[in-house]
N, CA and C atoms as an extended XYZ file, in Angstrom:
318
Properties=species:S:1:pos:R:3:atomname:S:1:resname:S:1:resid:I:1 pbc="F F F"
N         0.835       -1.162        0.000 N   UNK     1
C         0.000        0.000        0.000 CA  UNK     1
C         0.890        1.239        0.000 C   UNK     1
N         0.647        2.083       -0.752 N   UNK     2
C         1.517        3.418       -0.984 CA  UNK     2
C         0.207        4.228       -0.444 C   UNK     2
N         1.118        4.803        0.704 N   UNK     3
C         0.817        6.137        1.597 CA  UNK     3
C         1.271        7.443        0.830 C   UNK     3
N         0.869        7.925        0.816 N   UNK     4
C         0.953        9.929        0.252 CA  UNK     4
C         1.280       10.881        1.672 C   UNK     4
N         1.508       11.699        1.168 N   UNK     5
C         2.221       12.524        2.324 CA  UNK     5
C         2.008       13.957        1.808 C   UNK     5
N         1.408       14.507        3.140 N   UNK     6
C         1.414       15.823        2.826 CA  UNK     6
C         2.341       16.837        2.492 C   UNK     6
N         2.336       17.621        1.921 N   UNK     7
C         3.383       18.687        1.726 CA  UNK     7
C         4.261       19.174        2.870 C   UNK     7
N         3.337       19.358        3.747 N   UNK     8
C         4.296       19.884        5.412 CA  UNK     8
C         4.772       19.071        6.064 C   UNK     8
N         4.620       17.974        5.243 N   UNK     9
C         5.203       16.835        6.442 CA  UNK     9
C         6.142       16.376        5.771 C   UNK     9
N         7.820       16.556        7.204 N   UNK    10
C         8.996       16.133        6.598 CA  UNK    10
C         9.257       15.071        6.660 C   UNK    10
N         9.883       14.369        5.865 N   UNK    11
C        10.179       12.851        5.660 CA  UNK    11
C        11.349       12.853        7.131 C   UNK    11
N        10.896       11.043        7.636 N   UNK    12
C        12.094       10.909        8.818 CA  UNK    12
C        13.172       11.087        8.828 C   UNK    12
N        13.654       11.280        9.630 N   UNK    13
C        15.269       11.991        9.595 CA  UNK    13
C        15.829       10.347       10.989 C   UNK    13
N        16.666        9.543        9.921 N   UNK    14
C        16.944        7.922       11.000 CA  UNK    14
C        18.529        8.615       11.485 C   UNK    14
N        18.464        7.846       12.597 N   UNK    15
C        20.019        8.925       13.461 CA  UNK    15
C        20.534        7.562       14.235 C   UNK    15
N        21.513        7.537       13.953 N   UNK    16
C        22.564        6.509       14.911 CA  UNK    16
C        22.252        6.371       16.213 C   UNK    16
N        21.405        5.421       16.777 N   UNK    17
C        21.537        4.684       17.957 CA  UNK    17
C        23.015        4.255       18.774 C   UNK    17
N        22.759        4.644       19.765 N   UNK    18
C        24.407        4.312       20.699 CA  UNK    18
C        23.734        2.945       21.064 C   UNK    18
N        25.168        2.216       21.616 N   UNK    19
C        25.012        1.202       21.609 CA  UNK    19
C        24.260        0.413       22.880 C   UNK    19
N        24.298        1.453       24.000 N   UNK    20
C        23.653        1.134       25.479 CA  UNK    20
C        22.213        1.292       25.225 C   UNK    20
N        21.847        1.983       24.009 N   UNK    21
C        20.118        2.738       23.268 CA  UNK    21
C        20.068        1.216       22.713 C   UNK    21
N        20.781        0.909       21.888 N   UNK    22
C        20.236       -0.732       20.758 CA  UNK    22
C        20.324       -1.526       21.743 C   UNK    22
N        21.246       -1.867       23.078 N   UNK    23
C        20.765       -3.035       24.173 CA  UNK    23
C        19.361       -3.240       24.762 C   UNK    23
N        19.141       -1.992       25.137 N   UNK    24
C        17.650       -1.582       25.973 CA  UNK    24
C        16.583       -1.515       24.767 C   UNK    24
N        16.836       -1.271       24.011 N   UNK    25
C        15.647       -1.461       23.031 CA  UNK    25
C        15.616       -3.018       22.781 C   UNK    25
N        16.738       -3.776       22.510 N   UNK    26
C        16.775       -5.092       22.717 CA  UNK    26
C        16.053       -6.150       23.775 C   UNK    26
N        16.540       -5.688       24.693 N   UNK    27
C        16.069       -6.187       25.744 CA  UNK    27
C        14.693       -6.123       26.103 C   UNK    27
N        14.080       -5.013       26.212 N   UNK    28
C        12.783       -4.121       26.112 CA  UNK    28
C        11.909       -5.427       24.941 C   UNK    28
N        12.454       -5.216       23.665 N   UNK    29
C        11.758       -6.261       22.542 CA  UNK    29
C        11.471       -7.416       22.762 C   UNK    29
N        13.127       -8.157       23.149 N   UNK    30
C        13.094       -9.873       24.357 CA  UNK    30
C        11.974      -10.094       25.431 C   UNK    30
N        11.811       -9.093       25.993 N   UNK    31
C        10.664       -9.203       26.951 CA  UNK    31
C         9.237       -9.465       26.950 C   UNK    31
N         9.006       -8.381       25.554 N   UNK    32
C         7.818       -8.689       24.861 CA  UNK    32
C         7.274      -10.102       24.490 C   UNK    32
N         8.308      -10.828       23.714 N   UNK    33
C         8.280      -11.592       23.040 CA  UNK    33
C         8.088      -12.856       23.905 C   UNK    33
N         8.979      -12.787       24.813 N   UNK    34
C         8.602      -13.757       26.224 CA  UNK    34
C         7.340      -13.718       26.975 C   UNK    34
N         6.609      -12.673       27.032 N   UNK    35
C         5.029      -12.785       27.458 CA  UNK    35
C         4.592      -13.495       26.507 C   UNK    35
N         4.744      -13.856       25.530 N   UNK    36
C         3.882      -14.477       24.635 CA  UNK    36
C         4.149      -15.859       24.259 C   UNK    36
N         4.937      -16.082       24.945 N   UNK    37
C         5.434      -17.584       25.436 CA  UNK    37
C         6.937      -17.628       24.987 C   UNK    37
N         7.416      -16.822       24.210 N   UNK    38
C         8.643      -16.929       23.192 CA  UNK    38
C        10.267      -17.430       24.621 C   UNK    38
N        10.998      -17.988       24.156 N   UNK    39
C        12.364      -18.311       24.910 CA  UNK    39
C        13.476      -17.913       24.243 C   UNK    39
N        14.667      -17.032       24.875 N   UNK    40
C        15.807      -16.969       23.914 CA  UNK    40
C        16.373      -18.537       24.094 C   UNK    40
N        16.981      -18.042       22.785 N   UNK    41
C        18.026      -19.233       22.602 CA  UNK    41
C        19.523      -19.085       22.730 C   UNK    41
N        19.288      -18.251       21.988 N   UNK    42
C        21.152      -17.501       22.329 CA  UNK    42
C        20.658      -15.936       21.591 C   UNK    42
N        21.816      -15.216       22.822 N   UNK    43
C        21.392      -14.004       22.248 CA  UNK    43
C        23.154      -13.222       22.779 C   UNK    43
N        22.931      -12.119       21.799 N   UNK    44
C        24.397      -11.207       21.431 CA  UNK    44
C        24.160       -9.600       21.978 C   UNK    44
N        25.503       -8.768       21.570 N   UNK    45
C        24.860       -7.892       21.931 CA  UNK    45
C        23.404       -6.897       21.600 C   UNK    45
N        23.611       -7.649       19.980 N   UNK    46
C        22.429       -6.728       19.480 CA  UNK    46
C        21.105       -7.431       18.503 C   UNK    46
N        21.483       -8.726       18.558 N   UNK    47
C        20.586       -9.792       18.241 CA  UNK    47
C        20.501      -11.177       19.022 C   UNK    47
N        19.335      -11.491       19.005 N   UNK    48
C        19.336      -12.646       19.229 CA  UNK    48
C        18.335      -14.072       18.433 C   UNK    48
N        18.147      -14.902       19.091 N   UNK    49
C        17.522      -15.976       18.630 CA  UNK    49
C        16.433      -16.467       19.187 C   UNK    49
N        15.294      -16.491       19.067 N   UNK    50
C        14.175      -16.720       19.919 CA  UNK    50
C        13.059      -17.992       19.223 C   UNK    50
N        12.805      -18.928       20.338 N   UNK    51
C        11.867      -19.846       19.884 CA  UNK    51
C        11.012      -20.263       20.620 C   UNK    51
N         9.556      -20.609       19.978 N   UNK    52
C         8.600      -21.534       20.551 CA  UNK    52
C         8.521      -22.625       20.689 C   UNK    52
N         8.019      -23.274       21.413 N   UNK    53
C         7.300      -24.784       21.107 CA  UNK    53
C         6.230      -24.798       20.964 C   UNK    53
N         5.411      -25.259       19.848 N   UNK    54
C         4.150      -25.940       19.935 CA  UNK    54
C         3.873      -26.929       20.675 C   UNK    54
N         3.004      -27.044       21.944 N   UNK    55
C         2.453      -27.546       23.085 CA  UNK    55
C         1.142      -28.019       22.693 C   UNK    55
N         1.194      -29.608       22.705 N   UNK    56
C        -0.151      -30.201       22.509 CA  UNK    56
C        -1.084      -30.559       23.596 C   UNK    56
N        -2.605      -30.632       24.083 N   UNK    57
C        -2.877      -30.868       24.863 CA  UNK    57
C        -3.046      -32.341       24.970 C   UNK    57
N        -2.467      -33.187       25.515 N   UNK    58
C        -2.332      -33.960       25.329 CA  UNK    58
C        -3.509      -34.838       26.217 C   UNK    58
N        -4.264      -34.095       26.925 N   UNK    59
C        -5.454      -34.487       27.778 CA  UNK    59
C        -6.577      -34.741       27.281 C   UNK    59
N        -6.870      -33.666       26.291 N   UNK    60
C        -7.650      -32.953       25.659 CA  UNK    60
C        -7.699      -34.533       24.242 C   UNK    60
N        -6.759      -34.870       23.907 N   UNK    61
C        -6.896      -35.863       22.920 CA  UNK    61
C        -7.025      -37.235       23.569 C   UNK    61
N        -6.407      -37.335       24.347 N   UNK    62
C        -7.071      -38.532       24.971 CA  UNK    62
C        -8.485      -38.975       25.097 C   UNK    62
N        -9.204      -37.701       26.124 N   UNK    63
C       -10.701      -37.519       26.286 CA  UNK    63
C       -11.485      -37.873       24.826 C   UNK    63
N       -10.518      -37.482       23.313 N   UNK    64
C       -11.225      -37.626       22.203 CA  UNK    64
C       -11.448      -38.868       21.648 C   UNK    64
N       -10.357      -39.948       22.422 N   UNK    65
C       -10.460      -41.106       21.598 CA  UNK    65
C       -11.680      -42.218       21.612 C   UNK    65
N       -12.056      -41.792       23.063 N   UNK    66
C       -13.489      -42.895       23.398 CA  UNK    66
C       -14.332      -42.706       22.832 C   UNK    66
N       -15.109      -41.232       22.317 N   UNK    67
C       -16.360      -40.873       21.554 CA  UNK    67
C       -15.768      -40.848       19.764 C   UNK    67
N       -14.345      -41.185       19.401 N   UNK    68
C       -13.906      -41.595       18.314 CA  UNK    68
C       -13.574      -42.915       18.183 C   UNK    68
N       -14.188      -43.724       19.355 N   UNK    69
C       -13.725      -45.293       18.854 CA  UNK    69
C       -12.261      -45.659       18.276 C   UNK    69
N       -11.375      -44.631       19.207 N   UNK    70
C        -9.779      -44.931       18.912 CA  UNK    70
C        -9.278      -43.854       17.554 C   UNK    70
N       -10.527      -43.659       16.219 N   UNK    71
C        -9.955      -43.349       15.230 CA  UNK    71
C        -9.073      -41.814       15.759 C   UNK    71
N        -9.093      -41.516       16.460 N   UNK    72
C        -8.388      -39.795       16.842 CA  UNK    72
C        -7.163      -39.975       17.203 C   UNK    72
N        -6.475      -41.268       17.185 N   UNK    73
C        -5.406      -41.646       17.643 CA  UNK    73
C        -4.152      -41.021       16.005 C   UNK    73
N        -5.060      -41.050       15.053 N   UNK    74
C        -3.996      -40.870       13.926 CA  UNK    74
C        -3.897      -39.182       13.632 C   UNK    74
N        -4.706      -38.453       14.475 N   UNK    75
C        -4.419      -36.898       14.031 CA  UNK    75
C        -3.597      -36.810       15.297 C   UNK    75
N        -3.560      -37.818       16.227 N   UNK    76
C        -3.069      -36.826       17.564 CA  UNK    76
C        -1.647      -37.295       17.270 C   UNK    76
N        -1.253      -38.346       16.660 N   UNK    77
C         0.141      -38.656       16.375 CA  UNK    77
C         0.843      -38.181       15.053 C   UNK    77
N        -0.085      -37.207       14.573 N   UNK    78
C         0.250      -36.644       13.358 CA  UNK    78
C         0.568      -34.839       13.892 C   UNK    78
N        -0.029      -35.103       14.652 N   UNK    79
C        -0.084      -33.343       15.356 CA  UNK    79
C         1.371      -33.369       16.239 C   UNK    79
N         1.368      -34.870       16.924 N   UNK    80
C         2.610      -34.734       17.772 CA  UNK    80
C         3.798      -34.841       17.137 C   UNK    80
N         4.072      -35.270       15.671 N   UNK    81
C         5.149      -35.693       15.056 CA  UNK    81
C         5.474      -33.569       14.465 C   UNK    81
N         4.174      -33.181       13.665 N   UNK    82
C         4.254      -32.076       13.184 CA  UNK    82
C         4.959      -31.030       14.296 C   UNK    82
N         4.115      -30.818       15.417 N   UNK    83
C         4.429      -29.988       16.432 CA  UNK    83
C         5.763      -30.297       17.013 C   UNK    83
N         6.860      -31.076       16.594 N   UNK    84
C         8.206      -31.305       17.153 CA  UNK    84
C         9.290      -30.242       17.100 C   UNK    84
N         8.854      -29.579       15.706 N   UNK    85
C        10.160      -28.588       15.757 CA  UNK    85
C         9.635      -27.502       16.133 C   UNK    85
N        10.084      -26.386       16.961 N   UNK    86
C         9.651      -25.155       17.426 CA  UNK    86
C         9.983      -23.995       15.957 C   UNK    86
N         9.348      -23.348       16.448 N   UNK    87
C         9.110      -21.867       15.301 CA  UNK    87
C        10.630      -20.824       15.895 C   UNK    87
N        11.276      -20.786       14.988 N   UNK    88
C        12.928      -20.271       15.250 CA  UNK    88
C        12.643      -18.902       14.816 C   UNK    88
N        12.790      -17.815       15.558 N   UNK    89
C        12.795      -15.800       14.812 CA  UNK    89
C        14.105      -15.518       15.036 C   UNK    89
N        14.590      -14.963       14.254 N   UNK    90
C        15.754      -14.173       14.794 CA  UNK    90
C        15.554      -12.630       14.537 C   UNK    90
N        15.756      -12.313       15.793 N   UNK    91
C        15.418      -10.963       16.377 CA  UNK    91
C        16.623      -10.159       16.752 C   UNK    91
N        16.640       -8.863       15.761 N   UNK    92
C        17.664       -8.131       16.455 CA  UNK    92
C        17.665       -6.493       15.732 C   UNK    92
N        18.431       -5.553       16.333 N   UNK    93
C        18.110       -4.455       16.678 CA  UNK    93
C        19.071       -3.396       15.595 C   UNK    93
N        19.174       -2.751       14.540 N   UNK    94
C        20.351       -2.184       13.806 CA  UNK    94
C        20.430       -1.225       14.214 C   UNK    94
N        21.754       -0.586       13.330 N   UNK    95
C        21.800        0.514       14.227 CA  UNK    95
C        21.604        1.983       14.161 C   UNK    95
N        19.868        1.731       13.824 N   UNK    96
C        19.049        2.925       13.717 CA  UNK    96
C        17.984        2.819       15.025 C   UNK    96
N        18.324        1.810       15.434 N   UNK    97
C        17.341        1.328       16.640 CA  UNK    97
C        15.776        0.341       16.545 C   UNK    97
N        15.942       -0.032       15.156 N   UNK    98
C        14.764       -0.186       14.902 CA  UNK    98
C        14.804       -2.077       14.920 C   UNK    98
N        13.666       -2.742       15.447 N   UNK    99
C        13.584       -4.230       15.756 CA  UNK    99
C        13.680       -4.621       14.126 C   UNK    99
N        14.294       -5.721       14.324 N   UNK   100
C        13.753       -6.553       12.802 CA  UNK   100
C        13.076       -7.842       13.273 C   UNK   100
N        12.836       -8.546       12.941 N   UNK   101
C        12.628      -10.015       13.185 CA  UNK   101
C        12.179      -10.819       11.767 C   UNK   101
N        13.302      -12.082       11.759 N   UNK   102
C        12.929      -12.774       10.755 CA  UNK   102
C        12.848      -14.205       10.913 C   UNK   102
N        11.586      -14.979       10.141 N   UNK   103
C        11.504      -16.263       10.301 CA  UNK   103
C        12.235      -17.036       10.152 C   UNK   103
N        13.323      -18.205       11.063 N   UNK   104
C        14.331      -18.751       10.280 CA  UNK   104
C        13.672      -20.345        9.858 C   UNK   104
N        14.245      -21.168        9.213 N   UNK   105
C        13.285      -22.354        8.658 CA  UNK   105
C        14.378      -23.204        9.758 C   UNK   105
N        13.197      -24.341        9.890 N   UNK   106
C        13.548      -25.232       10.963 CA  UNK   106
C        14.448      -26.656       10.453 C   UNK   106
């Protein structure tokens, strides 16, 4: 989508982040990302590596198999094989201050 811009309005002016500014914005970002279940994995001064696990309920499929006459046994071992590898971001901060984050393949 292309945004238009008014005449009086000056285009951003991006300015060098110090490096104690790209930690705390770092860190600040890491935090976020951890409320939402996310875990570092390894992390640097100005990037790091962050991942999930997909968590099956594994209660929840059990309870399904009696009113499925067993057949629920082949999605729940298809869900548990799928859900093995966690979702990998790599997250990190340049040095304009601004977050990136990108999907890495598993």
């Amino acid at each position: 989508m292309i945004q238009k811009r008014n005449r009086d309005e000056q285009p951003e002016v991006l300015e060098f982040k110090e490096d104690s500014v790209r930690k705390s914005i770092l860190d600040n970002g890491l935090r976020s990302y951890a409320v939402s279940g996310y875990m570092v994995e390894t992390k640097n001064d100005f990037d790091a590596i962050i991942t999930k696990q997909n968590r099956i309920n594994h209660v929840l499929h059990f309870f399904l198999l009696a009113p499925t006459c067993g057949f629920w046994i082949i999605p729940w071992i298809y869900l548990t094989i799928v859900n093995k590898n966690p979702e990998r971001h790599a997250f990190w901060v340049d040095e304009y201050g601004r977050m990136q984050i990108k999907k890495l393949n598993s």
